[in-house]
N, C-alpha and C positions, 0 to 999 in steps of 0.2 A: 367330283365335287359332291359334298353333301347334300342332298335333297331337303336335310332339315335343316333350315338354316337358324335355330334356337340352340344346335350344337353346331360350333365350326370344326372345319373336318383338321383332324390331326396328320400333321410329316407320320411316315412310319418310322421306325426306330429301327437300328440299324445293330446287329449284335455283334458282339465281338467273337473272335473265334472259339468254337465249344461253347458257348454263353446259350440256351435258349431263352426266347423272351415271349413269357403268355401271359397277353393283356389281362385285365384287373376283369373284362366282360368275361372273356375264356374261362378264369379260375373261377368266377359266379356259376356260371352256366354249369360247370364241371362239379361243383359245390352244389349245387341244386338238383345235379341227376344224383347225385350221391348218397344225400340225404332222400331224395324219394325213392332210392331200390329200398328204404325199408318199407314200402307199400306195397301190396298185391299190383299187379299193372292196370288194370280198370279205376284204381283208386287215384292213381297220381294225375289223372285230370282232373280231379275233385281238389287234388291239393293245390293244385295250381288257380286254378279259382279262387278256393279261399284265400289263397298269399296277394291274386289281383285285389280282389272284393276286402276283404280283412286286414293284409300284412301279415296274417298268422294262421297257421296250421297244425292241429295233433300230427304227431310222426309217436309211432310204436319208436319204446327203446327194447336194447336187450339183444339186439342183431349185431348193427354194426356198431353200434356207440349206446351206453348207457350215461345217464348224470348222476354229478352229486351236488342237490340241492346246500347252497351255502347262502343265510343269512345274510340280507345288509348290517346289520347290527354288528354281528361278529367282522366284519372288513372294516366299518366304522370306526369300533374299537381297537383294531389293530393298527390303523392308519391315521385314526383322527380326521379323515377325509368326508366331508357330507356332500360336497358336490359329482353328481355324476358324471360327467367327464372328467373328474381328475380320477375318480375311482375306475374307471375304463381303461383310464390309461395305466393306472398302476397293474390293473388285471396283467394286459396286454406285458408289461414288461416282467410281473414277476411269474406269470404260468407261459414264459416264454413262446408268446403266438400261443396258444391251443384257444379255442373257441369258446365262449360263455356266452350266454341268453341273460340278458335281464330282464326282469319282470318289474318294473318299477310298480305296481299296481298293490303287489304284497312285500313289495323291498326282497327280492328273494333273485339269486344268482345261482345260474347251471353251469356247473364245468361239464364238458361235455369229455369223455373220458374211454378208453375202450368197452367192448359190451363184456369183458372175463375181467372182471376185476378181482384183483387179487386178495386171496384167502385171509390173509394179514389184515384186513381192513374191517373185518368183521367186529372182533373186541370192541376196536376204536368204534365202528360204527354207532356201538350200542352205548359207550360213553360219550356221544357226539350229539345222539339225536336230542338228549335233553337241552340242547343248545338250536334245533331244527334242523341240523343236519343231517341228508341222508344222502342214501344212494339209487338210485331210479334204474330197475334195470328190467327185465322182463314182466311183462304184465303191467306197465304203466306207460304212461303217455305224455308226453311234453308237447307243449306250444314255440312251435319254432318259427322264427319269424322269418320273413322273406330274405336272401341272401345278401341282399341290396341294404335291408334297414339297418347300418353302422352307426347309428348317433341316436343321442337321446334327441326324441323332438317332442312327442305332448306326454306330457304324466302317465298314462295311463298304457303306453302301444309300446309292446314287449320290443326289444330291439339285439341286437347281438354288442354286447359291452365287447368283447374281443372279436371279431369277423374272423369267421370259417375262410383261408385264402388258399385251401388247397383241399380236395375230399383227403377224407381219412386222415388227416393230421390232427390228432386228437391234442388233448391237455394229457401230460405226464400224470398219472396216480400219484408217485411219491412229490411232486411240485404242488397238487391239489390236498396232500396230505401238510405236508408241511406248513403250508399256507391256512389252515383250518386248526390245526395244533398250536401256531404260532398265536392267532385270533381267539383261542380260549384260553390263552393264560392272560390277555388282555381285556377280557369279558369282564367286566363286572358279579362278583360273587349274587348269587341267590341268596337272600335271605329264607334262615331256614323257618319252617312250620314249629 
């Protein structure tokens, strides 16, 4: 029996043959040692803290996952979507699961994405940033928030608009390209100087 009784205890779940089945806490915990191997090991008690104390912690990119910083504006414009849960959800179905961080504080979304990104993305990169998009990868630092926060809940506390449900299962590059390509031909022109 559960000791907490604020949660009641769960039947276990029964698999079928060849099926494994790891709880939603397993792939957290597994998602959390994952993201803190990119710290020295003295440091990940400090992160851990700040995700108790905060919800949020720097993690170095460029090891095992770098981002690419994507605009609210530009998803906006491509989707016509202003509420964040629907844009969550769109995230989640069109970068097929891979993990994103929102920032609602500066409207700004991380696909989080392997740390060798490919060569090809450079050009684009440099046509993109005029748009705020980039690519975060060694020598920069992200706020990631604790593995658990999946929903938008105050304005301001960064939260994972797609949840990390498995370590190392990134967002596709050409799913995060296409998706950023697709959003500036729907951007609204600059008017020029």
């Amino acid at each position: 029996m559960n000791s907490d009784h604020s949660h009641p205890a769960l039947r276990p779940i029964e698999a079928a043959p060849g099926v494994l089945i790891h709880p939603t806490a397993d792939r957290r915990l597994a998602s959390e040692h994952w993201l803190l191997a990119t710290l020295p090991a003295p440091s990940r008690d400090r992160a851990r803290l700040e995700w108790d104390q905060h919800q949020v912690t720097l993690l170095p990119l460029g090891t095992l996952f770098s981002a690419v910083r994507i605009p609210g504006r530009l998803l906006v414009a491509l989707t016509g979507i202003t509420e964040a849960p629907k844009l969550d959800q769109f995230l989640r179905e069109t970068l097929d699961g891979g993990p994103v961080i929102c920032d609602p504080r500066f409207r700004r979304y991380y696909a989080l994405v392997p740390a060798s990104m490919p060569r090809t993305w450079y050009q684009a990169l440099d046509d993109w940033r005029a748009m705020d998009v980039d690519c975060l990868g060694r020598g920069s630092y992200l706020g990631v928030p604790r593995v658990d926060a999946v929903q938008w809940t105050r304005p301001r506390a960064t939260y994972w608009s797609a949840p990390m449900d498995l370590p190392s299962a990134l967002c596709s590059p050409v799913e995060v390209a296409r998706l950023i390509a697709a959003g500036r031909h729907c951007m609204p022109a600059e008017p020029e100087a």
